[in-house]
TORKOL-4160 file (C-alpha; in steps of 0.2 Angstrom, whole numbers, padded with zeros to 4 digits, m for minus):
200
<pt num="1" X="m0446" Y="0745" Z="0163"/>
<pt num="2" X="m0460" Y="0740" Z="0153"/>
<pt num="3" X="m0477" Y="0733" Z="0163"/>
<pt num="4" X="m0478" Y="0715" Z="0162"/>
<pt num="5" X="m0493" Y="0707" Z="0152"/>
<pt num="6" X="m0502" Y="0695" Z="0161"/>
<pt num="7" X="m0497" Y="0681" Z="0150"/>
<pt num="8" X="m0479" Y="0685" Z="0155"/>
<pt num="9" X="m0484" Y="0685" Z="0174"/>
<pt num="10" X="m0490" Y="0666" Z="0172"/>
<pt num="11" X="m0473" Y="0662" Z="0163"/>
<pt num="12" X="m0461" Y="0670" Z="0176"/>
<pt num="13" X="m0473" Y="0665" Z="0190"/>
<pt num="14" X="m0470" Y="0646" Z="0182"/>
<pt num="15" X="m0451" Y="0649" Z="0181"/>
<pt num="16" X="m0452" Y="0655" Z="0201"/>
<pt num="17" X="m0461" Y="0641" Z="0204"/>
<pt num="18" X="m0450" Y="0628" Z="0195"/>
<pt num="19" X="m0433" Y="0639" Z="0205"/>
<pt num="20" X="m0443" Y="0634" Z="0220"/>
<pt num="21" X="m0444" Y="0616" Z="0219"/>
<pt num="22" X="m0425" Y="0614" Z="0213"/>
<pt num="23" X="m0421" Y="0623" Z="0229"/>
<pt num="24" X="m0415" Y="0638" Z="0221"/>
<pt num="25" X="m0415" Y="0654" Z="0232"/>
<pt num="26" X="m0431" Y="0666" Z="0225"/>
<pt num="27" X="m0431" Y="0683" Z="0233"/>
<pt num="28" X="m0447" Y="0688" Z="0243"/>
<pt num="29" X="m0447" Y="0705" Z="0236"/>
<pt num="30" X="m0447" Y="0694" Z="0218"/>
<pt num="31" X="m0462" Y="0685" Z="0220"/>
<pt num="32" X="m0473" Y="0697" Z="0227"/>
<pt num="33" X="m0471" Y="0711" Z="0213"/>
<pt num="34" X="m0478" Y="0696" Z="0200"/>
<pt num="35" X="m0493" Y="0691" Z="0214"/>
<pt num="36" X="m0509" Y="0702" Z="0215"/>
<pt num="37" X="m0514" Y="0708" Z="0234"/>
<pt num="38" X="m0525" Y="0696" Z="0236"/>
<pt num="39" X="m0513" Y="0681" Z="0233"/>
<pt num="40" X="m0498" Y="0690" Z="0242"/>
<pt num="41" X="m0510" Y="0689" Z="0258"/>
<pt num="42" X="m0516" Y="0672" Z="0254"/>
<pt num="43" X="m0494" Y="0669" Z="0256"/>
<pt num="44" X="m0492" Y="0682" Z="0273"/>
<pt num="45" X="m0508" Y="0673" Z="0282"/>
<pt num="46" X="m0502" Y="0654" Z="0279"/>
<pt num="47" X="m0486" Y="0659" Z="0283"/>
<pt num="48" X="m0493" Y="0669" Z="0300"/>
<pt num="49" X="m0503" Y="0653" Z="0304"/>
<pt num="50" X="m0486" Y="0643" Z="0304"/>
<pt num="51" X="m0477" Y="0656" Z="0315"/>
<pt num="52" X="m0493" Y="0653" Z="0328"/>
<pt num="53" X="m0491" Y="0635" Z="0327"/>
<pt num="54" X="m0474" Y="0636" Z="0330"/>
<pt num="55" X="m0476" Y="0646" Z="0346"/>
<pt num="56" X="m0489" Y="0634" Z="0353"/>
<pt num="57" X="m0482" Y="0619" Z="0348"/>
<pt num="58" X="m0465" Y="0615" Z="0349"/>
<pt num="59" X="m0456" Y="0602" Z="0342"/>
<pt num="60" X="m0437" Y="0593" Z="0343"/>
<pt num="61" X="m0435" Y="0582" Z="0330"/>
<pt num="62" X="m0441" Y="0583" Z="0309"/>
<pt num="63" X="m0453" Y="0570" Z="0313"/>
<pt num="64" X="m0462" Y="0579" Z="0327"/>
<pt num="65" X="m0463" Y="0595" Z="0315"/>
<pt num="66" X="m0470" Y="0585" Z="0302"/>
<pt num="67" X="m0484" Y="0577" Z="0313"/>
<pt num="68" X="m0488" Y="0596" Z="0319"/>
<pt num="69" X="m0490" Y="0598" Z="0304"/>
<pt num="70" X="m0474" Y="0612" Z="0303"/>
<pt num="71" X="m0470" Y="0620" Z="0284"/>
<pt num="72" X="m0456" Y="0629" Z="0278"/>
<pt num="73" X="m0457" Y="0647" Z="0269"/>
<pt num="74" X="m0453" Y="0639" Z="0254"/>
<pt num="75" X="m0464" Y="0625" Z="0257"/>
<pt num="76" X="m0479" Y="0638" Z="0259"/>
<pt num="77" X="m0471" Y="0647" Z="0244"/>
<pt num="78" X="m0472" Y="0630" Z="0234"/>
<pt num="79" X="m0492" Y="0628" Z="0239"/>
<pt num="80" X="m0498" Y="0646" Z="0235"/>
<pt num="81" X="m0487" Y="0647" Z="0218"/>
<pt num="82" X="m0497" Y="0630" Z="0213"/>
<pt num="83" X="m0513" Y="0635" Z="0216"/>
<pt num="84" X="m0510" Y="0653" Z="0208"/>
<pt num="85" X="m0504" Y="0645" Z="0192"/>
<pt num="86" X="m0518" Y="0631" Z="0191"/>
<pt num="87" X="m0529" Y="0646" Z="0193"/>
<pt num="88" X="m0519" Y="0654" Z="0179"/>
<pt num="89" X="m0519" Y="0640" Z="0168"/>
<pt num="90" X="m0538" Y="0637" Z="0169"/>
<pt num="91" X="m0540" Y="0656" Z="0165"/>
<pt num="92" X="m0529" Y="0655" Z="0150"/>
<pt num="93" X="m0541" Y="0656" Z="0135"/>
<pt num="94" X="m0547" Y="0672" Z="0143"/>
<pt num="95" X="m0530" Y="0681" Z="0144"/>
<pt num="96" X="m0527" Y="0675" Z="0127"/>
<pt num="97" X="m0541" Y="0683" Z="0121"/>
<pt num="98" X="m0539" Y="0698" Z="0132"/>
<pt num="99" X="m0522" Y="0701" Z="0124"/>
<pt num="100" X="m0528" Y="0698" Z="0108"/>
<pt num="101" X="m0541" Y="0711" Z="0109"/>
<pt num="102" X="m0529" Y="0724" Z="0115"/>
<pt num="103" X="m0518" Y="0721" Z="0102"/>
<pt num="104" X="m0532" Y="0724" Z="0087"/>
<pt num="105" X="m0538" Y="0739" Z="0097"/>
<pt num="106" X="m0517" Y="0746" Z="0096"/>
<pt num="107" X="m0518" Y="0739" Z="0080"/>
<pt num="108" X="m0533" Y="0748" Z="0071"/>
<pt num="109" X="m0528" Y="0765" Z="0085"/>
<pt num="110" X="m0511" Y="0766" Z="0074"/>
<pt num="111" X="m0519" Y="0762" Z="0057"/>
<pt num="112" X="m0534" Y="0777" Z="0057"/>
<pt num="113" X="m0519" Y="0789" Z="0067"/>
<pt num="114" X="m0509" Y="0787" Z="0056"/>
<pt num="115" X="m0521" Y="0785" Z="0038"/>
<pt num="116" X="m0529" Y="0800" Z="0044"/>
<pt num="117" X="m0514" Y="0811" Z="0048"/>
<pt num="118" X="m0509" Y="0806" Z="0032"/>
<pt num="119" X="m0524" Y="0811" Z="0023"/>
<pt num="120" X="m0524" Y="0827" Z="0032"/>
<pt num="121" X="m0504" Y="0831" Z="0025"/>
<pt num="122" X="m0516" Y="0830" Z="0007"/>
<pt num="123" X="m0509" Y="0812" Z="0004"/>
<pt num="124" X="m0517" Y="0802" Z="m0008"/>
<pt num="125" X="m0531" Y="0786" Z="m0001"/>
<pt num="126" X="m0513" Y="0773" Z="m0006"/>
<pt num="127" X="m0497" Y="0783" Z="0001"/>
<pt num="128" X="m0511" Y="0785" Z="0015"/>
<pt num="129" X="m0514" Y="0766" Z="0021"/>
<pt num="130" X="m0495" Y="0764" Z="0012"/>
<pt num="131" X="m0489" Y="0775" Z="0026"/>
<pt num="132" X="m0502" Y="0768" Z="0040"/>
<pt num="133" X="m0498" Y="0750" Z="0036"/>
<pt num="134" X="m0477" Y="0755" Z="0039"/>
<pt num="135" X="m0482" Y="0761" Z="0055"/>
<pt num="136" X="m0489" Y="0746" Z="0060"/>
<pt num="137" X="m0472" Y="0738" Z="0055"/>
<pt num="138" X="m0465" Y="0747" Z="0066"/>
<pt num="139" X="m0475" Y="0744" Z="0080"/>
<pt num="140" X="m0470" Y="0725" Z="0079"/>
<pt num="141" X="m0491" Y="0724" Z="0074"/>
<pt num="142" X="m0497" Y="0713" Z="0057"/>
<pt num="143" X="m0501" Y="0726" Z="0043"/>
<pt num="144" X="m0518" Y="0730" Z="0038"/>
<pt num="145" X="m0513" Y="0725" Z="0021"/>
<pt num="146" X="m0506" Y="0707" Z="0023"/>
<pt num="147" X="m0491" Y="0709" Z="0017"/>
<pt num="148" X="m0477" Y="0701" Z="0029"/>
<pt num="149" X="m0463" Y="0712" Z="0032"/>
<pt num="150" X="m0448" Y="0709" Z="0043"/>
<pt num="151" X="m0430" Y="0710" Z="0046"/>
<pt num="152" X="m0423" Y="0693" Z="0046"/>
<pt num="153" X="m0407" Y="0689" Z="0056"/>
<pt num="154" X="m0394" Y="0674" Z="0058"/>
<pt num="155" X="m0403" Y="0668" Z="0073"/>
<pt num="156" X="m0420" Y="0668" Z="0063"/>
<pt num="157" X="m0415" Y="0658" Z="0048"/>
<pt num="158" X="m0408" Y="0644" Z="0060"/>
<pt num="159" X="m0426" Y="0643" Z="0070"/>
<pt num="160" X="m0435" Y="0641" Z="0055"/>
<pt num="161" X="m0422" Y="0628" Z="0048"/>
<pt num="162" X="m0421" Y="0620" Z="0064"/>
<pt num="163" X="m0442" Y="0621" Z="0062"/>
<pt num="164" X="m0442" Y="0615" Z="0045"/>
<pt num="165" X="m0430" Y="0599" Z="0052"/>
<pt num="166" X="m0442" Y="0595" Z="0067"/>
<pt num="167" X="m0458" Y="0595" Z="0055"/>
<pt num="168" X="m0448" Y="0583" Z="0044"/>
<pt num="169" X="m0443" Y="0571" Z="0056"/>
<pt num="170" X="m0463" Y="0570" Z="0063"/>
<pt num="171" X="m0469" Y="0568" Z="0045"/>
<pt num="172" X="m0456" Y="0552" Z="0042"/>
<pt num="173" X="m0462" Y="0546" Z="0061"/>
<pt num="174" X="m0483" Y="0548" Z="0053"/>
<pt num="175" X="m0493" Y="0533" Z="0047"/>
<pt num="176" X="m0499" Y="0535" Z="0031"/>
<pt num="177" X="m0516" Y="0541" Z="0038"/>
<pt num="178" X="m0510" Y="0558" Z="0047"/>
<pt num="179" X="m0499" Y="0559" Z="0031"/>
<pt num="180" X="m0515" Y="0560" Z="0019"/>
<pt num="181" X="m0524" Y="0570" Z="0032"/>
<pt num="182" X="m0509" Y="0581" Z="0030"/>
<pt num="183" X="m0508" Y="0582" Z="0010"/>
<pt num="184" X="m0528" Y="0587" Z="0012"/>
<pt num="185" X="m0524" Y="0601" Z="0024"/>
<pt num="186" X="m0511" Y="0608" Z="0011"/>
<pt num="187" X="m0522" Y="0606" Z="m0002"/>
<pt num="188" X="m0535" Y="0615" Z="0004"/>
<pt num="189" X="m0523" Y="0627" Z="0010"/>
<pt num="190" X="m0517" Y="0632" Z="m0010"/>
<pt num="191" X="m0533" Y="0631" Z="m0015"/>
<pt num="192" X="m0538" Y="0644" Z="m0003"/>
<pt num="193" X="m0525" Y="0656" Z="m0006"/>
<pt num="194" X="m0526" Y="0655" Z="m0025"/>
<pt num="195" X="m0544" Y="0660" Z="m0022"/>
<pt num="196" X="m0540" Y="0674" Z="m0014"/>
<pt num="197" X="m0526" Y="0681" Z="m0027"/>
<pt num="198" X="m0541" Y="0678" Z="m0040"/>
<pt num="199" X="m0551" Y="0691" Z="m0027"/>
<pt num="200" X="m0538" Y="0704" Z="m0026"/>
C-alpha cells in the first residue's frame, strides 16, 4: 500500500474526526497509524489521566461524572483530533509547498533520466525531450513541454460539464461589477497566451 502524503493525513484525519462526532465507531488501531508519536501519547496520557480520576473519584450519576470532570474515549478522541487538525490547518501553506517541491524535484528526476538515457541510445535533442516529456505522462506529472495530454473518460466529461453548469449559474447570480472584473481577467488571459504563441 502506498505511503500517505501528508496532505492526505489531514484529509482522513478530518474524515476520522467528522466519524467521531456523528458517533460512528473509529478503530483505535485506525487513528493512531495517521497520528505521529508524539500526538498518539498526547491521546494515551489524557486518556491515563482519566483512568486516574476515575480510580480516585468515583461517581453514581452523569451529573456527578460531569462535575469530576469524567470524559469518555471518544470524547478525548474528539479533543486531540481537533487540536491535531487546527494544527494541521495552520501548517497547510507549508505542506502545500512541501508537496509541490517534491513533485518538481520527481518531475525534473524523470525528465534528465529519461532525455539523457535517450540521448545516450544516439537519439536526436527532439525524439529526446519527445520521449522524456511521455514519461512524464506517464507518471501522472505536467510535461516539460506544455502540452496537456490525457485520457478522458465518461465520468470526466460529466465533472467538467457539471463545472462549466456551476460557473454559469455564479456568473447569472454576479453584479455587473464582478461580471467586468471577470471580462478583464479573460481578456488579459488571451492576450497573454497569444503572446506567448507569437514567442514560440
Amino acid at each position: 500500500m502506498p505511503k500517505l502524503n501528508k496532505l492526505q493525513i489531514i484529509e482522513k484525519l478530518s474524515e476520522r474526526l467528522n466519524d467521531l462526532r456523528i458517533g460512528k465507531e473509529v478503530a483505535a488501531r485506525d487513528l493512531r497509524a495517521l497520528l505521529t508519536d508524539e500526538q498518539v501519547a498526547v491521546l494515551d496520557a489524557a486518556w491515563a489521566e482519566q483512568q486516574v480520576l476515575r480510580q480516585s473519584k468515583r461517581a453514581r450519576t452523569k451529573e456527578e461524572e460531569q462535575a469530576l470532570g469524567w470524559r469518555s474515549k471518544r470524547e478525548i478522541q474528539i479533543e486531540v483530533l481537533e487540536q491535531v487538525v487546527r494544527q494541521a490547518d495552520d501548517q497547510m501553506l507549508e505542506v502545500l509547498d512541501e508537496l509541490q517541491e517534491k513533485t518538481e524535484i520527481r518531475q525534473a528526476r524523470i525528465f534528465l533520466e529519461s532525455y539523457s538515457k535517450a540521448r545516450a541510445a544516439g537519439k536526436s535533442e527532439a525524439v529526446a525531450r519527445t520521449l522524456a516529456n511521455n514519461d512524464l505522462t506517464r507518471a501522472g506529472l505536467r510535461r516539460a513541454d506544455g502540452k496537456v495530454v490525457g485520457h478522458y473518460n465518461q465520468r470526466d466529461r460529466a465533472v467538467w460539464e457539471l463545472e462549466n453548469k456551476l460557473r454559469e449559474r455564479q456568473k447569472a447570480e454576479m453584479s455587473a461589477e464582478e461580471l467586468e472584473q471577470i471580462e478583464l481577467l479573460e481578456a488579459h488571459d488571451r492576450a497573454w497566451a497569444n503572446k506567448l504563441k507569437k514567442q514560440k
